[in-house]
N, C-alpha and C positions, 0 to 999 in steps of 0.2 A: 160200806164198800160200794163203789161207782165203777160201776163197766162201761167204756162207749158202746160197745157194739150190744146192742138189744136184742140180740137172740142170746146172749153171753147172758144180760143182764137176767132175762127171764129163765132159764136154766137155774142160772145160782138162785134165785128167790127162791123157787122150788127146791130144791139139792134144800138151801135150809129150812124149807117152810116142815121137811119130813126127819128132820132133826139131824142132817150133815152138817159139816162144819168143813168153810170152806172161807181160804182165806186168798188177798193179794199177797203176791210176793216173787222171787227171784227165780224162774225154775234154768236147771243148766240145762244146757244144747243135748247136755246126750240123756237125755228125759226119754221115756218111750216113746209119751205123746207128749209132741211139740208142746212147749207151755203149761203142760200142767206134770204138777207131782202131787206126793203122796207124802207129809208127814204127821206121823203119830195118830194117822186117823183119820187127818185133816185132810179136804182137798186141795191144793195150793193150788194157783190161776196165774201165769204170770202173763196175761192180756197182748203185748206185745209180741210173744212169742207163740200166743198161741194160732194154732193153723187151721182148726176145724171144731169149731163151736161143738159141734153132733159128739165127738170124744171126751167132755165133760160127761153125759152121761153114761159112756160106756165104764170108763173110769170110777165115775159113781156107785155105777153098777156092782163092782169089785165092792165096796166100800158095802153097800147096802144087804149082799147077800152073804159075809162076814159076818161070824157069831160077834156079838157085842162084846164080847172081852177079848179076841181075836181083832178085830177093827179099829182098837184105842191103839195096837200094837205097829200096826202095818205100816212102815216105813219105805220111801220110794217105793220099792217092787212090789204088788199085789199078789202077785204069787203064780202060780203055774200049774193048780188045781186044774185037770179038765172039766168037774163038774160044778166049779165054780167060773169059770170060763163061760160055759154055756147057760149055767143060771144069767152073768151079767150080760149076756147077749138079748136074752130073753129079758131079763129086766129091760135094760136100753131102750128095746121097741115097745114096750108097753108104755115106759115114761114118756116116750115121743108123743106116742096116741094120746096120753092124757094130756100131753102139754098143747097139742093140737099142732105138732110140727114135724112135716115130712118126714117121714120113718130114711131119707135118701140123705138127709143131713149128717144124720147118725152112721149109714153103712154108704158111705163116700166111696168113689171111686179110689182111694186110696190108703184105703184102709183094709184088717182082717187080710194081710196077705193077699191082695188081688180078692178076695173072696165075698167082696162085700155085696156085689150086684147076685150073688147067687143065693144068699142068707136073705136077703129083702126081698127077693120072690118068694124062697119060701116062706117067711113068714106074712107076706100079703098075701098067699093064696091060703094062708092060716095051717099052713104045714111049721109046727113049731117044735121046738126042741130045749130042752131046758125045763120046759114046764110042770115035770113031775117033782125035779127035782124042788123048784119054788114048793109048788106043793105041798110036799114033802116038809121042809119046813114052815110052813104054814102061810105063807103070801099070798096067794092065789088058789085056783081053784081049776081043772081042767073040768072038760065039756061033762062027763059024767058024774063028779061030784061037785059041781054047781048044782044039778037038777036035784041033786037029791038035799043040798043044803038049801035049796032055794035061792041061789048065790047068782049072781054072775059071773061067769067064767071067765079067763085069760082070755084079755089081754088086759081086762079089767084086776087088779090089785088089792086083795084083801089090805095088805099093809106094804109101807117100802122100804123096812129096817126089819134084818130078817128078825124073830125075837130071842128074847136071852131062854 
């Protein structure tokens, strides 16, 4: 699978280097996010339509913080969990860190309801939110029990598929 656009391209390497499955193909107009869908698991990309590179990974993010038998299910809509909401927020900006691409790609001026210039301060000034809940299922690790695992903390990623 070939992407023109190489931030596109480098997204999906990653998306499947951490075991998503992410395919081309046809996504309709009334997608949440332009150009991409969501079936049986899979991330669909339809290149053409898509409008903002940076929402592959939020998208993902939905995808990745899904129990693994919950995940093979999810059909277009990810769903409307709040605390799945803010885990894939908080995922999103950690994948950006690690992919080494502007966390501002990801929280676009047109995105998150108007909301996205205010979620990217806070997490640049490392005011985060989501992150217990990763925790919690075992992805990461906030500032207090990193030191005591000897770990690295968030925004650093124990794993990027929550586990079964």
């Amino acid at each position: 699978m070939r992407f023109r656009n190489p931030l596109v391209a480098q997204i999906v390497e990653f998306l499947s280097d951490i075991g998503l499955e992410v395919r081309c193909g046809s996504v309709s107009d009334s997608a949440v996010l332009p150009g991409i869908g969501v079936a049986d698991g899979a991330l669909v990309i339809d290149e053409a339509r898509l409008r903002y590179p940076g929402d592959l990974l939020h998208e993902a993010g939905h995808l990745a913080v899904a129990t693994p038998e919950r995940r093979r299910t999810i059909h277009d809509n990810v769903g409307d969990d709040a605390a799945e909401e803010m885990m894939a927020i908080a995922w999103s900006y950690a994948a950006a860190l690690h992919l080494a691409i502007d966390p501002a790609i990801v929280f676009h001026e047109d995105g998150y309801r108007g909301g996205a210039s205010d979620l990217l301060e806070n997490f640049n000034a490392g005011r985060y939110f989501g992150v217990p809940m990763l925790q919690w299922v075992g992805m990461t690790y906030d500032e207090k029990r990193a030191k005591t695992e000897g770990a690295t903390p968030y925004p650093k990623m124990r794993c990027w598929l929550r586990p079964g």
